[in-house]
Each structure stands twice: as C-alpha cells, then as structure tokens.
C-alpha positions in Angstrom: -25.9 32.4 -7.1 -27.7 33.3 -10.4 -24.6 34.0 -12.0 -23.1 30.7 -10.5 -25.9 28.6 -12.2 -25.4 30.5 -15.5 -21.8 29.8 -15.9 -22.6 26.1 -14.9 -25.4 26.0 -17.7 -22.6 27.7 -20.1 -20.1 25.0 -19.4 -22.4 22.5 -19.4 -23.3 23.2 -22.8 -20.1 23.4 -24.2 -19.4 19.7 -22.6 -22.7 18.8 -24.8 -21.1 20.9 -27.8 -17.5 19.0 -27.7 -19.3 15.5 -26.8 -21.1 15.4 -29.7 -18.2 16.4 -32.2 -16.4 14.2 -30.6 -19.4 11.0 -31.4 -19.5 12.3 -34.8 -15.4 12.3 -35.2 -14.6 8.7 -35.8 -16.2 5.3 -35.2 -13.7 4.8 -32.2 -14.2 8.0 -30.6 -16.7 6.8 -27.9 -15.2 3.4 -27.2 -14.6 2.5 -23.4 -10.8 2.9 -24.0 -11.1 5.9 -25.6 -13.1 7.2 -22.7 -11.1 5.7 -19.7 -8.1 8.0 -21.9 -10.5 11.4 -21.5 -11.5 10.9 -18.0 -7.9 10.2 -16.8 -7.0 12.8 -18.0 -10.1 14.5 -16.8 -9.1 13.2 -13.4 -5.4 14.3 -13.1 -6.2 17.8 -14.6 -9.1 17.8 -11.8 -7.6 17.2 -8.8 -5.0 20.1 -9.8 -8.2 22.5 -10.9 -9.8 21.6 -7.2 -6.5 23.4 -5.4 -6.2 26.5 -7.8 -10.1 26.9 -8.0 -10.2 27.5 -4.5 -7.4 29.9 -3.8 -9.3 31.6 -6.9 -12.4 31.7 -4.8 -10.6 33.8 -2.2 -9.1 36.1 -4.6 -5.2 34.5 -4.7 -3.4 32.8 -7.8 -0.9 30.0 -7.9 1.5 30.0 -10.7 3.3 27.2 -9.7 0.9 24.2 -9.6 2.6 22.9 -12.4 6.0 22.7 -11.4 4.7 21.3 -7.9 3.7 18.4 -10.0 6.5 18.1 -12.2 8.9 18.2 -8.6 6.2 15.5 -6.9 6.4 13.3 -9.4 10.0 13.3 -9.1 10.6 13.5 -5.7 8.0 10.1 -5.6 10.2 8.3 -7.7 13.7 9.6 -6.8 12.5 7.9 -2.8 11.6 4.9 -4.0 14.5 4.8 -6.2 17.6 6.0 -4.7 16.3 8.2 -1.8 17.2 11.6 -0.9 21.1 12.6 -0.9 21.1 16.1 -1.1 24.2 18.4 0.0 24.3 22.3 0.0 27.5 22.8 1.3 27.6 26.7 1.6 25.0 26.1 4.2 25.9 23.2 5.9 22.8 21.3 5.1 23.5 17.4 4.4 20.3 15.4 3.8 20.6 11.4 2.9 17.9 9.2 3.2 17.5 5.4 2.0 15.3 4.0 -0.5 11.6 4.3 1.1 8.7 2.5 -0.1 5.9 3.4 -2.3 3.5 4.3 0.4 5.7 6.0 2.9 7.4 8.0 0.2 3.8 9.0 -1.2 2.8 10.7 2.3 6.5 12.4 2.6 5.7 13.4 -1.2 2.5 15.1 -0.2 4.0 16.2 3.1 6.8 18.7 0.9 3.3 19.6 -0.6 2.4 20.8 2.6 5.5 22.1 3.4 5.1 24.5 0.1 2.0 25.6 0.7 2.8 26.5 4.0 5.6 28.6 2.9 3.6 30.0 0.1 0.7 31.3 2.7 3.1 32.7 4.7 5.1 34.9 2.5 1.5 35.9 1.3 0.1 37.1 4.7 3.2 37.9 6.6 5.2 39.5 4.3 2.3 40.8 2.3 4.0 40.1 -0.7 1.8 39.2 -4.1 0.5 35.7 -4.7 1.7 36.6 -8.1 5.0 37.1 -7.3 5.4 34.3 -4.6 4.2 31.3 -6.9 6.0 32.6 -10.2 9.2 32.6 -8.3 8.4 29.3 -7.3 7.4 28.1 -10.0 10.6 28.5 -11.0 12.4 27.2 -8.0 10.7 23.7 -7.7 11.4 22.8 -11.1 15.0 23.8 -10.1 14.6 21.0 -7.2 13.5 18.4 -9.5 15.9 18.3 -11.5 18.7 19.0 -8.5 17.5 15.8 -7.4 17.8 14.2 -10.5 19.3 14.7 -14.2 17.7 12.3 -16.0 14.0 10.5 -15.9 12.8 8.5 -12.9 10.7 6.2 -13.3 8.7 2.9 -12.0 11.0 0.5 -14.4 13.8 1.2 -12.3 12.1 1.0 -9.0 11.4 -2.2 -10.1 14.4 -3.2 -11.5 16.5 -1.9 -8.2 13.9 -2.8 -5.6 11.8 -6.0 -6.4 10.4 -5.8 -3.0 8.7 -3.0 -3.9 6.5 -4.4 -6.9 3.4 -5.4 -4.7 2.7 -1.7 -3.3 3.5 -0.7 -7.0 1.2 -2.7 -8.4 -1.2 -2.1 -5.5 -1.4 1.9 -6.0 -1.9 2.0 -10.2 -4.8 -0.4 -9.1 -6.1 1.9 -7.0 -5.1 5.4 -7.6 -4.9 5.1 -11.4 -6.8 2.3 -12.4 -3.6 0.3 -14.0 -3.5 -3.6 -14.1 0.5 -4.9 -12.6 0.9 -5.9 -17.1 -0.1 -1.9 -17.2 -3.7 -2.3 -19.2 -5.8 0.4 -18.4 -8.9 -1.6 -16.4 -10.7 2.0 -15.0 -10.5 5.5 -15.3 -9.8 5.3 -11.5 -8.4 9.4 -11.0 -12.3 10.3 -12.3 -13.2 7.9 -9.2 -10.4 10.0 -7.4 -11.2 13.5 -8.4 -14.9 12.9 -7.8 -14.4 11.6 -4.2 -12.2 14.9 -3.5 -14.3 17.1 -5.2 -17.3 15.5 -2.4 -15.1 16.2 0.4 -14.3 19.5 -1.1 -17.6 20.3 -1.7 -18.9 19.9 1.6 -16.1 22.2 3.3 -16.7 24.6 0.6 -20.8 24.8 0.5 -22.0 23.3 3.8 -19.6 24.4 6.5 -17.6 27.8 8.0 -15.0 27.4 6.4 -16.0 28.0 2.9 -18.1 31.1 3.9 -15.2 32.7 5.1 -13.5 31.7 1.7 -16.1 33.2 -0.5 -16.3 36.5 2.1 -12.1 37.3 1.5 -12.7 36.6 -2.1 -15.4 39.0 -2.6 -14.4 41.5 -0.1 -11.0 41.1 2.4 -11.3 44.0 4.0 -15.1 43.3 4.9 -14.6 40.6 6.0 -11.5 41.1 8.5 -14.5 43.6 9.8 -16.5 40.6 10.0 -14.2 38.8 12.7 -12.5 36.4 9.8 -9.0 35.3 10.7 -7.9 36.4 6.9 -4.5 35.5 6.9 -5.0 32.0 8.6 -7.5 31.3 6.2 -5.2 32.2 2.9 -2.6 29.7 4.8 -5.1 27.1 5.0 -6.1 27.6 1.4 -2.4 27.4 0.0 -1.4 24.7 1.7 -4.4 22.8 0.4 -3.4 23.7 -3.0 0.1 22.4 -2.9 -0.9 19.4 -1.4 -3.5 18.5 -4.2 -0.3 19.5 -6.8 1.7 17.4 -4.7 -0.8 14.4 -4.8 -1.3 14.7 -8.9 2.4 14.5 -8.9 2.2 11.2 -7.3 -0.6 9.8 -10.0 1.2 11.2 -12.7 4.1 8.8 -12.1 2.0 6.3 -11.4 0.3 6.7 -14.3 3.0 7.6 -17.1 5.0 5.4 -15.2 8.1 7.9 -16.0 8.7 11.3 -15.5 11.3 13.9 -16.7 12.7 16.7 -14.4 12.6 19.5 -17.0 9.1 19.1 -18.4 6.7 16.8 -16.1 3.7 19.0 -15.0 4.5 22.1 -17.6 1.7 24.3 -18.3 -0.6 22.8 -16.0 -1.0 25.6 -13.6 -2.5 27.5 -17.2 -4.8 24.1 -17.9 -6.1 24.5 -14.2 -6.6 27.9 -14.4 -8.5 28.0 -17.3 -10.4 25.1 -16.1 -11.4 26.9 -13.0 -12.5 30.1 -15.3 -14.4 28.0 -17.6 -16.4 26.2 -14.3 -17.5 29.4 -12.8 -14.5 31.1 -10.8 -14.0 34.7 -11.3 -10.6 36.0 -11.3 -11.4 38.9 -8.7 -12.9 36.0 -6.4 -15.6 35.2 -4.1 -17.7 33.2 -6.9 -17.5 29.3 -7.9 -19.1 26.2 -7.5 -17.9 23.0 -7.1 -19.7 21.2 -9.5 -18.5 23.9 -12.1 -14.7 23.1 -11.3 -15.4 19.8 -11.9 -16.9 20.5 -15.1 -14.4 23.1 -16.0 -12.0 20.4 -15.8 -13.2 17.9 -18.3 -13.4 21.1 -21.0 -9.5 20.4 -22.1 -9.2 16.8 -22.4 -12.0 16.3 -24.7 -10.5 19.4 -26.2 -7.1 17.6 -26.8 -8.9 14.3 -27.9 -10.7 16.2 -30.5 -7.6 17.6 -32.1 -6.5 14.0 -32.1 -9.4 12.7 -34.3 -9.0 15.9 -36.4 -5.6 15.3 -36.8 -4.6 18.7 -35.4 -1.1 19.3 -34.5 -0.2 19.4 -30.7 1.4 22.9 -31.7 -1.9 24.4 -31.9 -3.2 23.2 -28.5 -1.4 26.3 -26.5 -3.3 29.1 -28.3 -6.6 27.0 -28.4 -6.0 27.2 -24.7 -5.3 31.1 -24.9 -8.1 31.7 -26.3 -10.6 29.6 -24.4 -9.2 31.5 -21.7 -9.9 34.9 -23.4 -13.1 34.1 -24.2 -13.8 33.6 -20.3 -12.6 36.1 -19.0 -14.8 38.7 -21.3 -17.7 36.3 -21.0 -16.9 37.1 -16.7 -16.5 40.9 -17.1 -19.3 40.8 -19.5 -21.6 38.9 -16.6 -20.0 41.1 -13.8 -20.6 44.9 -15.6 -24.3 43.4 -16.3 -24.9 42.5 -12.8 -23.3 45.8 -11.7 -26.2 47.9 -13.7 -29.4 45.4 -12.0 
C-alpha cells in the first residue's frame, strides 16, 4: 500500500507539473473549451486505461485494445448504416443483417466486445498460451475485420443521410455519452462524467469486494494463490472479457464523438497510451499492485501532454517517443521502487 500511495503522490505531481505549464502556455490554455477538449480526451483514453489496468493488476497484457476500438467503432456505424452482410464462403458462414438502430446496435457492439474477451481468456487459460501472443495476434486480426466490413470511412453523416429515423437516438447518445449538442457544439466533457462513473463501479469491485482480492492475489503470486482456493483461470476470463468490453464501449464514443471513423487507423496506438497510462497511475508490469484512483490519474497524463505540444507548437511526429519515454521512465522508476522494497 506504501508503494501504491507513493506512485499516486508521483503522478499527482506530475498532473501539478503539466497543469501549470499548461496555465502559463497561452492566454487560451485554461478556457472551458479548451478543457472540455483535455478531459474528453481524458475520458475516452480512461475508460480504455480502466480494462488494461486491470488485466495488468493480475499480471496479463492486452495488446490489442486499440484495434478493439478501431473495429467497435466501425462495426457501430457499419449497423446503423448498412448492417452486417458478411460471407466466408470456404466455410459456409453467410451472415446479413438489416440496418439496426443506434441503441440496439451499441449493446450488439459491446456484446462482440464480450465475445473477444471471452475468446481471449480462453485461449489464455485453456490453451495456456501467452497473453502476449493471444492479443498481438489479435490485434492484428480485428483491424482485419474492420476493414472486412468496410473499405472506406463510416460515419454518423451517412447514418443520417440513409436513415433519418435514426437522428433522435443519434442526437440522444452525443448528449449523453459524449456531451455533443444535435448542431455538434461541445456543451460538456460528458466521457470525464463517463469514465468517472466507471472508474466508481470499478473501484468498488476492485477495493471493497472478493473479487478484486483474488485479482491482486494472481497478480502478485498465481501459483499461491491457486493454493489459496482461487478459481485462477475463471478469474483471468472474467478480467479479459471486462477489458474488451470497455475497448468495445470507447469504440462506440469514439464515433460518436469524431463522428467518423476510418477502418485502417481508428483506435491505433491506444493499447500503448493505456498502457502507459496504467504504469504512470501505479500498476506494475509483474502485477498485483494499482489503485484505482491512480488509473484514473494515469490517464489524464497524455492528453495534457498532447495539448501542451499544441501550445508549444510541437509537431505531432514527436508525440510517439515522448510517449516512449514516459513509459521508460516508469518502468525504471517501478524496478527502482520494487529492488528498494526488496532490501526493507
């Protein structure tokens, strides 16, 4: 727990650091719309940090978080639009659907988000094959599907334009998930509102119930804890499929928000964004450490990041190894902490 409440102090501090370059950067920096643009982003980058935090916490990486947004976001708006016509002829599979509305193509949306973590836990614990391996292959195989589903951009224009009957639960979820008036203003940085209200929920499995015991018990020692009497391998299942389903679900907000997404590069590099958000809030890569708060936190460390090289007129180019290196720095700060506790 000491080392949890240093890392939280460290990131914390940091925030403080950034937060006040950022006041001193330009006289627009901390206007309201400025802000609304940080925590959005904050709050899409969140919800994905949540799911890879925890897998982290029980010692298991996804590599594939990204492009299970990029194929959400696509599969959301390829429902609405055109619906599903699929055929893999060499094995017989035909699968054609109708257009579906916003809200029932949302929960089929985070049901395939299910459906992938469910596969991804079960390859893990049955087969005993690496988490490693698993999610890099799929992260290779669900950008694949998006854009076997669709060529070119999808996007809530043509949704629209095809389907005006459609418009009212449009409109209804940007006001809600996304904080997006129907003329597309930005009225409130509602995906902070919807990361914090997961994060609570979360929170509570995490530090006030079973369940998260037994997380933090496989993440700091498996075999202990299948000594113990822990159902491992239902636990890593339960853990997965949580993950996808919170990639699945920023998928949804990231169409929502954007309003568009492309098959070949929606949701790229977010699985490193999340990772190093969940490193930089506390998590250690061997597992069994973390807070929620800290993930949270962790989170908010790259969009004010990426705002700052706005206002500094840094080139997007740069952001990658700005990234690298934040998540250098740590991973020695963790091995540093760990080794220190070690000697005590």
């Amino acid at each position: 727990m000491k080392k949890n409440l240093i890392r939280l102090a460290g990131v914390t501090m940091l925030l403080m650091l950034l937060f006040t370059a950022l006041g001193t950067s330009g006289p627009t920096a901390l206007d309201r719309s400025n802000l609304y643009e940080v925590f959005n982003r904050h709050g899409a980058l969140g919800v994905i940090t949540l799911g890879a935090a925890l897998l982290i916490v029980t010692g298991n990486i996804d590599l594939s978080v990204g492009s299970v947004v990029g194929f959400s976001a696509i599969l959301f708006g390829v429902l609405m639009e055109t619906g599903i016509d699929l055929q893999f002829r060499s094995l017989g599979i035909n699968i054609v659907s109708g257009p579906i509305a916003p809200i029932p193509a949302l929960i089929l949306t985070l049901m395939g988000g299910v459906v992938i973590g469910l596969v991804h836990g079960l390859l893990v614990t049955r087969l005993r094959l690496q988490a490693f391996l698993v999610t890099l292959c799929g992260m290779f195989i669900y950008r694949g599907f998006a854009r076997q589903l669709t060529a070119k951009n999808t996007g809530l224009v043509q949704v629209r334009e095809l389907h005006p009957e459609f418009s009212s639960s449009i409109d209804f979820l940007r006001q809600w998930l996304v904080g997006k008036a129907p003329n597309g203003a930005q009225e409130f940085p509602m995906q902070l509102v919807v990361l914090l209200i997961l994060a609570l929920i979360l929170g509570i499995v995490l530090h006030r119930t079973v369940y998260g015991r037994y997380w933090y018990a496989i993440g700091y020692n498996e075999q202990a804890a299948r000594y113990a009497g822990i159902n491992v391998e239902r636990q890593k299942v339960m853990v997965f499929v949580i993950c996808s389903t919170l990639a699945s679900f920023a998928g949804v907000l990231l169409l929502l928000f954007a309003g568009s997404a492309n098959p070949s590069d929606a949701g790229t590099s977010l699985e490193l964004y999340a990772i190093t958000a969940a490193v930089l809030g506390g998590c250690s890569l061997r597992g069994g450490e973390g807070l929620m708060i800290g993930f949270v936190l962790g989170a908010l460390v790259q969009p004010v990041i990426n705002n700052l090289m706005i206002f500094w007129n840094i080139p997007s180019s740069a952001e990658p190894w700005v990234i690298g290196l934040i998540l250098l720095v740590g991973t020695i700060v963790d091995e540093l902490l760990r080794r220190r506790n070690a000697r005590k």
